[in-house]
C-alpha positions as a Markdown table, in Angstrom:
| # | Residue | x | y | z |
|---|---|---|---|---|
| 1 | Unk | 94.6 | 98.1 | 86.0 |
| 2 | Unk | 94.0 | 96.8 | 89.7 |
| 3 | Unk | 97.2 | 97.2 | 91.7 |
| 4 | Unk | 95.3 | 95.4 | 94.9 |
| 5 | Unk | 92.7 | 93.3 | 96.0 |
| 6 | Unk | 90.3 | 93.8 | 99.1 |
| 7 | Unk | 88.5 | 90.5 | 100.8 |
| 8 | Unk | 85.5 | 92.1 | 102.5 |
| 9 | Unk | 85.1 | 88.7 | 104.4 |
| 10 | Unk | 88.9 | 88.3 | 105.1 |
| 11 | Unk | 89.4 | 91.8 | 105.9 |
| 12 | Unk | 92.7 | 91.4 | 103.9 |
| 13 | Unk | 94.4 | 93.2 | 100.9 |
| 14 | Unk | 96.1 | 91.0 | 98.6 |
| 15 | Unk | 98.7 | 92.5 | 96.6 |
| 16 | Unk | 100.9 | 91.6 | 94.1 |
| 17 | Unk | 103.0 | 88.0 | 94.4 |
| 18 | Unk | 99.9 | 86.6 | 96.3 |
| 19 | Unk | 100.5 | 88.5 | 99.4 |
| 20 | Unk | 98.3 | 89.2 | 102.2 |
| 21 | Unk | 97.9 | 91.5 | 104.3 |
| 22 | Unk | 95.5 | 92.2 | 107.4 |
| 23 | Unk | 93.4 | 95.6 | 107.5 |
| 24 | Unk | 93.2 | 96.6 | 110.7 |
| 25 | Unk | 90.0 | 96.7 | 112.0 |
| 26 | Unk | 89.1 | 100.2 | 112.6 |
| 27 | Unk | 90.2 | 100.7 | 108.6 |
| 28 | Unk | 88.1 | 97.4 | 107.6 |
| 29 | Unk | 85.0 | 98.9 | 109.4 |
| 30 | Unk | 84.9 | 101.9 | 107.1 |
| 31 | Unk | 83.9 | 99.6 | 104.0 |
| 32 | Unk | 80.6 | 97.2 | 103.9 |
| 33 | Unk | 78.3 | 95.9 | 100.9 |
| 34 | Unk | 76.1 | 99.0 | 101.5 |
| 35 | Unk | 78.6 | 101.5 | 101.4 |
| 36 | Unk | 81.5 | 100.4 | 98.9 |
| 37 | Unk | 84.4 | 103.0 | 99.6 |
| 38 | Unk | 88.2 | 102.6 | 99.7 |
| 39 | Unk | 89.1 | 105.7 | 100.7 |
| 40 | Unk | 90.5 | 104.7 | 104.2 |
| 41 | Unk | 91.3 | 101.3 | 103.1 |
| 42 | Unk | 93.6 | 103.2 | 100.4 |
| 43 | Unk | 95.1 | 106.1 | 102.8 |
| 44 | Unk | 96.2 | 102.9 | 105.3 |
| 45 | Unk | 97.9 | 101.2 | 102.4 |
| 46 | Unk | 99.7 | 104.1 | 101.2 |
| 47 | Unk | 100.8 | 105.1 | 104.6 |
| 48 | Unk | 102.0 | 101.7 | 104.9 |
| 49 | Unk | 104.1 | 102.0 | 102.0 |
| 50 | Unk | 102.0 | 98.8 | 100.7 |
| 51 | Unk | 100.0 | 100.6 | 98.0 |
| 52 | Unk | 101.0 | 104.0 | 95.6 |
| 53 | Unk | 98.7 | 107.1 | 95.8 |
| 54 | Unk | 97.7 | 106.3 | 92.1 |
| 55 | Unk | 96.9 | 102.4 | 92.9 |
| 56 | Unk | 93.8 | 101.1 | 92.2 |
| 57 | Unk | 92.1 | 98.4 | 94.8 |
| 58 | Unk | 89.2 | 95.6 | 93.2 |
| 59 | Unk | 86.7 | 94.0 | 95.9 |
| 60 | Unk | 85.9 | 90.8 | 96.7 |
| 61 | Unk | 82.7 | 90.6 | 99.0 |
């Protein structure tokens, strides 16, 4: 089950009740179409308290 959603374009998460929120941009840099990995994107959210360690995150390019 996806817990999260990440926009490439938007450099957003969504998560659940249609919320949005901005990656910063140091974070969003770390993923691109060539190199699909959420590891930072992940570690942010969890620090954040946004995301739990076992979450899993979809893409939207």
């Amino acid at each position: 089950m996806i817990d999260a959603i990440y926009c490439m374009q938007l450099r957003e998460l969504l998560l659940d009740h249609n919320r949005c929120v901005p990656v910063p941009k140091h974070i969003a840099d770390t993923v691109s179409e060539d190199q699909v990995d959420f590891r930072y994107v992940k570690n942010w959210a969890v620090q954040q308290k946004l995301l739990s360690q076992h979450a899993e995150i979809g893409l939207v390019a």
